[in-house]
N, C-alpha and C positions, 0 to 999 in steps of 0.2 A: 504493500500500500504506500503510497506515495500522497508524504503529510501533506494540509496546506500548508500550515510552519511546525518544525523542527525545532523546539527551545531547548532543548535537549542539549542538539549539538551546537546552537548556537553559544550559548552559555556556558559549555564547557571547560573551553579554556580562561572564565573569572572566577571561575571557583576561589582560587588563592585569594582575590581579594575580600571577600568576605572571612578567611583566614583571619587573615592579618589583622582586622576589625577586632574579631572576637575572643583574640589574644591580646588585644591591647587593654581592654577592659574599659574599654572608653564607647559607649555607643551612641549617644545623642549630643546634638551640637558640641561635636568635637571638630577637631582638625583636616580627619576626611571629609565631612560637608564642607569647611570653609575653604577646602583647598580644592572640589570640585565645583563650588558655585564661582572662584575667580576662577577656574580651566575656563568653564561651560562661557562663560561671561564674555571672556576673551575671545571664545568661537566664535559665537553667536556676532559680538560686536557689540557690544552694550556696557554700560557703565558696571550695572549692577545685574548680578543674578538673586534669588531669595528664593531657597529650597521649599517645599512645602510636603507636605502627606500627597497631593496626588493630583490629576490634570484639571478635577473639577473645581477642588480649593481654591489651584491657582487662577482658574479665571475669576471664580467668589468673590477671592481676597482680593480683585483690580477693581472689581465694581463698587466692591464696599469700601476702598480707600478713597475713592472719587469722591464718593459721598463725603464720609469724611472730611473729605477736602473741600465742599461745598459745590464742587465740580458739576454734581446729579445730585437730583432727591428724587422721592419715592413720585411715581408717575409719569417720570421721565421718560423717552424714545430712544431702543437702541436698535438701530438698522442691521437684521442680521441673514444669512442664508436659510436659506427651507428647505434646503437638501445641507441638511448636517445630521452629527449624532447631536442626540438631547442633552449629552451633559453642555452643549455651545446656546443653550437654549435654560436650562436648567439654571445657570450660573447666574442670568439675567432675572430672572425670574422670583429665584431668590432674594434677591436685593428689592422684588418690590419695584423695578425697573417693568418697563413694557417692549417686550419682542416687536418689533415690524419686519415680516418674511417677507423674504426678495426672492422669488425663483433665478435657477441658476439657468446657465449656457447648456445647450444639450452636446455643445461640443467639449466645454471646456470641465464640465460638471462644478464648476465653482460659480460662486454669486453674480449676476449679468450685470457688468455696469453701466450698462444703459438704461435699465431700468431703477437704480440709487435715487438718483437726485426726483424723480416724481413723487419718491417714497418719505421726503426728508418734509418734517412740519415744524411749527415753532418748537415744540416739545422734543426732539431731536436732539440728543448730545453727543451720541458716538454712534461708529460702523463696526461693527464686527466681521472680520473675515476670518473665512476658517479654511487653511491650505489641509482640505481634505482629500485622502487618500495618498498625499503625500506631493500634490499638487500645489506649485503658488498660486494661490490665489489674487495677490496684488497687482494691481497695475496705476499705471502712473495717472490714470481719469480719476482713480479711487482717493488718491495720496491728493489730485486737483481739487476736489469735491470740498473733503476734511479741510482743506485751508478755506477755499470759498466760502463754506458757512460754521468756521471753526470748532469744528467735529473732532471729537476722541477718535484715533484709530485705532482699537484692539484686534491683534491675531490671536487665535488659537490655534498653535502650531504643535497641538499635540502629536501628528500624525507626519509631522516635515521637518523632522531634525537634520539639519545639513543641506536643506534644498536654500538654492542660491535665487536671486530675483535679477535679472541683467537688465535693465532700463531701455527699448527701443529707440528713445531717445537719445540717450546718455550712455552711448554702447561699453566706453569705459566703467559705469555706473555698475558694480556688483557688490550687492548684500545678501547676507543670509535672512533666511525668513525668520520671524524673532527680534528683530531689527529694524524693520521696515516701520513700524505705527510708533506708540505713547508708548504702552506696554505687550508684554504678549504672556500667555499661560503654555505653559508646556506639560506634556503629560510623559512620566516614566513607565506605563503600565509594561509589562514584561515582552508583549507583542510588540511593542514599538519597534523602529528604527535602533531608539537607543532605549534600551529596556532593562529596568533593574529587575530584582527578582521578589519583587513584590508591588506594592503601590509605591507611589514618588511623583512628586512633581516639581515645578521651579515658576517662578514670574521674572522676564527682561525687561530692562527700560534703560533709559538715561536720567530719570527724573529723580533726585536724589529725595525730595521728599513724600515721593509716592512709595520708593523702596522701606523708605523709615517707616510708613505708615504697614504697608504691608506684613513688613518685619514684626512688627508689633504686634500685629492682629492677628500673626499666626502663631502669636506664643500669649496665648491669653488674655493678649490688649499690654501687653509688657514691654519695654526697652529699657527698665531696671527692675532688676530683683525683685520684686510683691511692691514693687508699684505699678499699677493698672492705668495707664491714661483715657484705654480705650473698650469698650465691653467687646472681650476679643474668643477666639477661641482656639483649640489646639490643632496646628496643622505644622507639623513640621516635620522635614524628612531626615531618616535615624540614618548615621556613620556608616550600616554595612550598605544600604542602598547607593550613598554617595561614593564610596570606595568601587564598588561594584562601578557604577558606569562613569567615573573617573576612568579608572582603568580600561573601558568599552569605549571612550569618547575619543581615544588614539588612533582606535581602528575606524570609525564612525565612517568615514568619506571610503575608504577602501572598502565596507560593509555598503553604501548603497552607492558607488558602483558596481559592484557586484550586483546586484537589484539593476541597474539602467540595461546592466548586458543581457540578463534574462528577458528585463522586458522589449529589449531589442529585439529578443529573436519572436514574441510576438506579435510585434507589430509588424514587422514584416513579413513571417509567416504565412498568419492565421489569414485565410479566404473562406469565407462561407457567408450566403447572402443573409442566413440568422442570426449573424454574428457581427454587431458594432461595437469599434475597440474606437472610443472616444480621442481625437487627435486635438494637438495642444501643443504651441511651440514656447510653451512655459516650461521652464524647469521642474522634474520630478523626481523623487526621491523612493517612489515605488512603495509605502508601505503597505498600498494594497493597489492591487493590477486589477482594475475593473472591467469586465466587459459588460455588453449589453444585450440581450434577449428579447424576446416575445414568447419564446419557447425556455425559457430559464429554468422552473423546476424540472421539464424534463430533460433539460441536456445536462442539469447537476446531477439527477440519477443517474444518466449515461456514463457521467465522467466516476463516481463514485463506482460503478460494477466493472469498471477499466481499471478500478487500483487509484483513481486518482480524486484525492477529497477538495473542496472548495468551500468557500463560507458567502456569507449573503451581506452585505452592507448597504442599507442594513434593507430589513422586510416592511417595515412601519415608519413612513416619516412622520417629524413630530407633528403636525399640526393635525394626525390623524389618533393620537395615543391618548385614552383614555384621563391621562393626568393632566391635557389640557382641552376640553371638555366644549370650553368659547371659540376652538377653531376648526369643530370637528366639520362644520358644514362648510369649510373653507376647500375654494375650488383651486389647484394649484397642480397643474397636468403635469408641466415638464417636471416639476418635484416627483409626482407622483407614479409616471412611468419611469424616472429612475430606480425607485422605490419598489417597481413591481418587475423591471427587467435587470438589476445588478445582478452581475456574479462574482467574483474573485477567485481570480485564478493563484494557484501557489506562484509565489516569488521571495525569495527570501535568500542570503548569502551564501547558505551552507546547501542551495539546488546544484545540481551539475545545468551546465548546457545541453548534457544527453537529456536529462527527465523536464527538463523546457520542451524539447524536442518533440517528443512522446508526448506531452499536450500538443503539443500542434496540432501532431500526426492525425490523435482524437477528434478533434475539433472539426476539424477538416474533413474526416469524413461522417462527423454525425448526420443521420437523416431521420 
């Protein structure tokens, strides 16, 4: 059987550093976190990193510093994607903020920005983009907008660790994603890209007093000892996680090219007229290889009785999901055929190019 991922063997060779953690006898905000949030910091491009428990926290804790900062209050407009996972949706929510879904490109599967600015009302304080599947989502109309009617720009770059943004304009112009807006939320969940071996997350910026506030509010509302300034809560990520992809974040660019070369071989591959592999001259970082269907759950049993497993990203977009109830009569097509034709194909560093292959071969002649 041929996994969709392999953590198994990904993983293996960081064992040692969770080692070394758990002899040291030091496991929460120690020396391994503070010495992978200035690595990650430095990658990324940003002033500040600030580790947290995990992807969802970290977008949380951006919205609720805003506040804090008198930036947003409760009622407020945050412009976000309709083809995302729910925790890009969840995080807003939370805060007591209100989502405005923007259908994505059918080409590009991220947010249309052409459709942004019809969507922006007085009540509008920030954009959310979310480089999902491991797609940039940004582009330089988005970055025009947020200045024209001075908008927050949050990424959720949970799923695009290492994907770069090269500016069409500004062909010199290259950033990582993380980089690009105000702040961004990153998620460690173990499937990532860069993936610890439990939950994890971090928040980038440049802003030195949204990182303070941040900081704070993921250690109880703390930035002294049992002094609370802020009613805050526990979100912070413990020494073996940050040791762990400390030591994964060397290999990181060498792990998703490995990713661009599989997905190389099916992009150019894969022919079959049931089969649309979304094109996109954005940078990609592969941590999931979408195709698209009509025929989806039955070509996933086909590839499943071939040896070869797949996952769904996802079945349920949010505006359909029970837990948001006021949008369930909400009409959103191209959301909603990606939602009902995604597949994900395996891609992951430890695939050979032969079992790429062997997908193809499948594909191609499913009937």
């Amino acid at each position: 059987m041929m996994k969709y991922l392999d953590l198994k063997a990904i993983n293996a060779p960081y064992e040692h550093a969770a080692d070394e953690v758990l002899q040291s006898g030091w496991y929460l905000k120690g020396e391994a976190t503070r010495r992978f949030e200035e690595h990650y910091a430095e990658y990324i491009g940003t002033k500040y990193c600030i580790g947290c428990g995990n992807g969802l926290e970290a977008l949380t804790l951006i919205f609720r510093a805003y506040k804090e900062m008198g930036v947003m209050q409760e009622g407020d407009e945050v412009i976000a994607p309709a083809n995302t996972y729910i925790a890009s949706i969840l995080a807003i929510t939370e805060n007591r903020l209100k989502p405005i879904l923007v259908e994505p490109d059918i080409n590009t599967l991220q947010i249309d920005d052409r459709l942004i600015e019809h969507a922006i009302t007085p009540r509008t304080r920030a954009i959310m983009i979310v480089h999902l599947y491991g797609r940039c989502a940004y582009t330089d109309r988005i970055g025009d907008i947020c200045r024209k009617y001075n908008l927050k720009l949050i990424e959720d770059n949970a799923q695009a660790h290492g994907c770069t943004y090269l500016s069409p304009l500004t062909s010199h112009l290259s950033k990582k994603t993380g980089s690009l807006g105000d702040a961004a939320g990153h998620s460690f969940y173990p499937t990532k890209n860069l993936g610890a071996f439990g939950d994890a997350g971090a928040v980038t910026t440049d802003d030195t007093e949204l990182a303070e506030i941040i900081s704070a509010l993921g250690n109880y509302g703390s930035q002294k000892k049992y002094v609370f300034d802020y009613l805050g809560r526990n979100s912070r990520m413990d020494d073996v996680q940050a040791a762990i992809l400390d030591a994964k974040l060397k290999d990181l660019d060498v792990a998703n090219q490995r990713r661009k070369e599989i997905a190389a071989i099916y992009m150019e591959k894969v022919k079959h007229p049931d089969i649309l592999i979304p094109q996109s001259n954005r940078d990609s970082v592969w941590h999931i290889f979408p195709i698209l269907s009509p025929r989806r759950d039955v070509l996933r049993q086909y590839l499943l009785e071939h040896g070869v497993e797949t996952e769904i990203h996802y079945p349920i977009p949010p505006h359909q999901q029970r837990c948001y109830p006021g949008w369930n009569t909400l009409s959103l097509p191209i959301t909603e055929r990606i939602h009902q034709q995604e597949l994900s194909l395996p891609c992951y560093p430890a695939m050979t190019k032969e079992e790429a292959n062997q997908v193809v071969s499948l594909l191609n002649i499913f009937h």
